[in-house]
C-alpha positions as CSV (number, residue, x, y, z in Angstrom):
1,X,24.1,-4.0,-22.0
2,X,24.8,-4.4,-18.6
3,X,22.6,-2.7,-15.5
4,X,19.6,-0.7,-16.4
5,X,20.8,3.1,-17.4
6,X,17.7,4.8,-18.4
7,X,18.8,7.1,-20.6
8,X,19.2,4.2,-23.5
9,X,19.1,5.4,-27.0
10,X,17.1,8.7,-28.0
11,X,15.7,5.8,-31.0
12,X,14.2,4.1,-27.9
13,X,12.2,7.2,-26.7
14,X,11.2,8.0,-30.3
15,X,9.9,4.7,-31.0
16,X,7.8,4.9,-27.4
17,X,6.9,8.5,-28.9
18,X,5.4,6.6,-31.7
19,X,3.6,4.1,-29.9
20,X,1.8,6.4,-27.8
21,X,1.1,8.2,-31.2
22,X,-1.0,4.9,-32.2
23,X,1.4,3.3,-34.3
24,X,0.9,-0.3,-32.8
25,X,3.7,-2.8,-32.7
26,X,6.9,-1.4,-34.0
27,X,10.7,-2.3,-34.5
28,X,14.0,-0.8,-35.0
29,X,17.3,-2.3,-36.3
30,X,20.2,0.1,-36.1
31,X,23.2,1.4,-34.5
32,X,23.2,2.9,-30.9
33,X,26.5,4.2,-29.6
34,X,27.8,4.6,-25.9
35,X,31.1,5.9,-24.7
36,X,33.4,4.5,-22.0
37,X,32.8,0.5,-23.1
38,X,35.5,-1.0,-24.6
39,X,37.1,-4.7,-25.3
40,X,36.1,-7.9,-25.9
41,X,32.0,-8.1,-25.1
42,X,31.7,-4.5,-25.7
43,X,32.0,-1.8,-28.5
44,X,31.4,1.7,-28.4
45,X,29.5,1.4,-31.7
46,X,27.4,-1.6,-32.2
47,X,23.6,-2.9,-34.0
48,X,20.7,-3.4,-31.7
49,X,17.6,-5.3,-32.5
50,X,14.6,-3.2,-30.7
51,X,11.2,-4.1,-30.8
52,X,7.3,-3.5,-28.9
53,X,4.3,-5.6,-28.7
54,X,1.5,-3.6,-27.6
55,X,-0.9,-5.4,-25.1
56,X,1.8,-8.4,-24.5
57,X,3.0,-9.3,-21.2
58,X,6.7,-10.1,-21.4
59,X,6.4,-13.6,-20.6
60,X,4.6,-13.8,-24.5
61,X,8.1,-11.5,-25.5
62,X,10.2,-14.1,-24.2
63,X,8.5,-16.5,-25.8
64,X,9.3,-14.7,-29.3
65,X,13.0,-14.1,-28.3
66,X,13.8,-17.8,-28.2
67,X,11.5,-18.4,-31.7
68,X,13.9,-15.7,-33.0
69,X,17.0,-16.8,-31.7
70,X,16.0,-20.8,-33.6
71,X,14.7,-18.8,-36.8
72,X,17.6,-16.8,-37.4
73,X,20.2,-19.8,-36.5
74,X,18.5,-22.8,-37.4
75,X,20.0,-26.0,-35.6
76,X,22.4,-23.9,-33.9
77,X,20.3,-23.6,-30.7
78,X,18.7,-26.9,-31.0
79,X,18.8,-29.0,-27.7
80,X,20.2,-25.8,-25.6
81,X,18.0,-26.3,-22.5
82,X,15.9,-23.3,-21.9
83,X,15.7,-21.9,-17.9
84,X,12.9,-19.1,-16.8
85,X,14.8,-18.0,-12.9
86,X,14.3,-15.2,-11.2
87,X,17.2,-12.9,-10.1
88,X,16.5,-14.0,-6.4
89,X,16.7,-17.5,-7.5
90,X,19.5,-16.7,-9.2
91,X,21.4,-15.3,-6.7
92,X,20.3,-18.2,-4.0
93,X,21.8,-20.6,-6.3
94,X,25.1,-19.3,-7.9
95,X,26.4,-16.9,-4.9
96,X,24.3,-18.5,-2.0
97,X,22.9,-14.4,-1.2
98,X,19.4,-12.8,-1.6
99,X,19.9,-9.9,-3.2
100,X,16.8,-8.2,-2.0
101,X,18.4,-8.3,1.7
102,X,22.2,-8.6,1.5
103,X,24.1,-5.9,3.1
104,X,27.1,-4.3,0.9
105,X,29.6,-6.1,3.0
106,X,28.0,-9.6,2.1
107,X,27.7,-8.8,-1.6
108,X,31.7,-7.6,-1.2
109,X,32.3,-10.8,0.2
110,X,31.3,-12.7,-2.4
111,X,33.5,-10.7,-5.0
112,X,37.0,-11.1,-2.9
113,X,39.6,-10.9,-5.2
114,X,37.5,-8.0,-7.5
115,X,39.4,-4.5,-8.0
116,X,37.3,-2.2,-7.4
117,X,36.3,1.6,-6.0
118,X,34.3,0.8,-2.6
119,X,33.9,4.5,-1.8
120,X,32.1,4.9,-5.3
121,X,29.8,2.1,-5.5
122,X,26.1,1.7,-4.7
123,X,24.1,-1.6,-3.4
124,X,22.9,-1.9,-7.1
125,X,26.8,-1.7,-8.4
126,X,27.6,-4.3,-6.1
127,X,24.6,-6.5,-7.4
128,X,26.2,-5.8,-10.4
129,X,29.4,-7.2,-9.6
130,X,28.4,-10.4,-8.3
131,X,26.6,-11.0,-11.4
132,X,29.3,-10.4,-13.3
133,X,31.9,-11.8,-11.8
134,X,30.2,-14.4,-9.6
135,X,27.1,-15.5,-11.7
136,X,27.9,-15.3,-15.3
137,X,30.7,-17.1,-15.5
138,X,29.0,-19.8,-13.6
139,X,26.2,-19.6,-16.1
140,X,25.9,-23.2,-18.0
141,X,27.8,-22.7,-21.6
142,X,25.1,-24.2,-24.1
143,X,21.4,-23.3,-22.1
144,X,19.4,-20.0,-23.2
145,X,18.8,-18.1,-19.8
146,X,16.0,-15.9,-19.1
147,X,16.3,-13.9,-15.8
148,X,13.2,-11.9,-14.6
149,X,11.6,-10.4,-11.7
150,X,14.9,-8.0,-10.6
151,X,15.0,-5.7,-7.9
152,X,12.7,-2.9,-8.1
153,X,15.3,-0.2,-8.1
154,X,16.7,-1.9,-10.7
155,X,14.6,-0.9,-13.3
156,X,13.6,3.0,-13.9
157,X,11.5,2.1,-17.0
158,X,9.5,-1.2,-16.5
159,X,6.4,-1.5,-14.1
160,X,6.8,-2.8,-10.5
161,X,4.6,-5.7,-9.4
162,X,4.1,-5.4,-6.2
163,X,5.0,-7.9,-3.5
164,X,7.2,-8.5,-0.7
165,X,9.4,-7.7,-2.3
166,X,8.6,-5.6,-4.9
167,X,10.4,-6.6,-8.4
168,X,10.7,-5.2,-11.7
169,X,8.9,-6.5,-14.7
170,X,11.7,-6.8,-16.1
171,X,14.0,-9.9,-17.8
172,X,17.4,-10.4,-19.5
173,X,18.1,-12.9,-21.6
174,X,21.7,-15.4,-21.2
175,X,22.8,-17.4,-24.3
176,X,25.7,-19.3,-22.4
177,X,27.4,-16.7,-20.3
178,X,26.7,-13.7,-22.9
179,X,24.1,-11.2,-21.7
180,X,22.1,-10.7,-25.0
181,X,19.2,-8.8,-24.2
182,X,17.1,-6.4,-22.0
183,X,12.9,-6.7,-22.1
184,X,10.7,-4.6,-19.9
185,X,6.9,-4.4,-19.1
186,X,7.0,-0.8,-20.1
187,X,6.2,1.7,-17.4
188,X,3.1,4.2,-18.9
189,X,2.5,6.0,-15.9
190,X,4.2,9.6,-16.5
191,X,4.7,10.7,-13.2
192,X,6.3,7.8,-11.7
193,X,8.7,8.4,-14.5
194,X,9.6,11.2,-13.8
195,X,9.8,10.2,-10.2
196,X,12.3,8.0,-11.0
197,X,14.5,10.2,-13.4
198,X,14.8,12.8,-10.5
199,X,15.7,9.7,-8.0
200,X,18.6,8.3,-10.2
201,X,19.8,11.8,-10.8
202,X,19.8,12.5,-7.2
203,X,22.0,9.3,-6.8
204,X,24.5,10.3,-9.5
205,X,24.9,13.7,-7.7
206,X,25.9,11.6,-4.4
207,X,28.2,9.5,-6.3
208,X,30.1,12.8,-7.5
209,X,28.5,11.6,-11.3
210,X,26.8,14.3,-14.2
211,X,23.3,14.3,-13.7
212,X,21.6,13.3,-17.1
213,X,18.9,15.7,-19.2
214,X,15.6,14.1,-18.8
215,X,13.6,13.6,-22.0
216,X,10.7,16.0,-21.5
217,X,9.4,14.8,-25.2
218,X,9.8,11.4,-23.8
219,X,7.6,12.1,-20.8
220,X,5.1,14.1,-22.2
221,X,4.3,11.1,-24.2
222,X,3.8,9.3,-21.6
223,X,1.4,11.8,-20.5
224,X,0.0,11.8,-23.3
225,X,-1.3,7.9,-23.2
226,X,1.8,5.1,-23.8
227,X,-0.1,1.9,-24.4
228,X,-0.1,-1.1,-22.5
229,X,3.2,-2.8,-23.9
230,X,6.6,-4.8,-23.4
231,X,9.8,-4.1,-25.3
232,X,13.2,-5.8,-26.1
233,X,16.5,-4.5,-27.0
234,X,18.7,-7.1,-28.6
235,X,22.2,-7.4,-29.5
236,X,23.2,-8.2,-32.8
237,X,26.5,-8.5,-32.9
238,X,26.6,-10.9,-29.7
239,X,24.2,-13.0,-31.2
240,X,26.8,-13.2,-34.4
241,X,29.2,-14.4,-31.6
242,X,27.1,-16.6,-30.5
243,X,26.3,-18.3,-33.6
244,X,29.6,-18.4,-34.7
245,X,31.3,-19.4,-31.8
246,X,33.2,-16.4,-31.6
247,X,35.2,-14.9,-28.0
248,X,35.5,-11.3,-29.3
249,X,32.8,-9.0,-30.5
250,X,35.6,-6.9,-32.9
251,X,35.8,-10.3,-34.9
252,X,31.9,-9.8,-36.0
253,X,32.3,-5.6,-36.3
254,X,32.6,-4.2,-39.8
255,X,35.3,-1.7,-38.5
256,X,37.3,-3.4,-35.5
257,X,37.3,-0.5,-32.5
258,X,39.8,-2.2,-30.2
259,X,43.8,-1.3,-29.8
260,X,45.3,-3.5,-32.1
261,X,43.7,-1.7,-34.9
262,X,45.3,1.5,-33.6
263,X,48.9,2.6,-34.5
């Protein structure tokens, strides 16, 4: 679940269809699939938790996350300490950079060591790597982590609250050092969407990358009225790790997808 690709699940854009049909709050528990992530935190087929709150500000969704997390694992998160940071904060304090103003060549300083494919990678790839490889393992092993307010081109479907700088509405959430899951003040204006579609596409043609179809039911739903809302898209399977205290997400799959299962 790393980064922010917008094109999610077509589920996700089905259930916003919904919601901007009236349906009110609404929830999905299923499979999603997504090619080219493979190993021990990721599977190419795995169960995600997604669910809206219609006329909820994240910072109520958050809220619900952790009562979830201690009513589906009872005792098993008791006396984790809890932590609301932003990603500014968050970068101040684990790789001593803010990552609203860092050029490329400070944000590669701080991942020396890291293979990787300069010529290919954008600002927001290398934000990406120092939180991978910089903050997350740093992350404290037993605290539930909530990180919010990320850059705002770091989030093509949440709202942007304006600022200096401007952030995304948007949070993740850390049990230990496993990312768990993405929540967003839902964007609901339809032509900033598509703004942003055409902007990310026009950055994957520079990077030599596919562009991706847009959703035109997707967007005409938006045009069509979205209400006010924030959603979540949870993990299932890493919170099975979690609980159990397990290293490898094939150990909680019902059909193991990594290479020793392969003659």
């Amino acid at each position: 679940m790393a980064g922010d690709s917008y094109l999610r699940t077509s589920a996700e854009f089905a259930m916003k269809r919904l919601l901007a049909g009236g349906s009110g709050d609404i929830y999905e528990l299923g499979p999603v699939f997504r090619a080219g992530e493979s190993g021990r935190m990721h599977a190419p087929e795995f169960t995600m938790l997604e669910w809206y709150r219609c006329d909820w500000r994240y910072s109520e969704l958050i809220a619900e996350v952790t009562e979830l997390l201690h009513h589906v694992a009872p005792g098993t998160f008791t006396g984790w300490p809890q932590r609301v940071i932003s990603y500014a904060e968050l970068f101040a304090e684990f790789a001593a950079v803010d990552p609203h103003s860092a050029s490329t060549s400070e944000l590669a300083a701080c991942c020396a060591g890291e293979p990787f494919r300069a010529a290919q990678m954008s600002r927001n790839d290398w934000l990406d790597l120092v939180l991978a490889t910089v903050i997350q393992p740093a992350l404290p092993a037993r605290a539930i982590t909530y990180v919010h307010e990320y850059p705002a081109d770091q989030a093509a479907l949440a709202k942007i609250r304006a600022g200096t700088p401007p952030v995304a509405e948007r949070f993740e959430l850390y049990l230990g050092q496993l990312e768990l899951a993405n929540g967003y003040q839902e964007l609901t204006d339809a032509n900033e969407q598509r703004r942003r579609f055409n902007a990310q596409n026009k950055q994957r043609r520079q990077l030599g990358l596919a562009v991706l179809p847009i959703d035109e039911e997707f967007v005409a739903a938006l045009e069509q009225g979205l209400p006010e809302c924030t959603g979540v898209a949870l993990g299932v399977d890493r919170l099975l790790m979690s609980i159990l205290d397990i290293s490898d997400i094939n150990e909680v799959l019902p059909i193991r997808t990594d290479s020793r299962e392969r003659g």
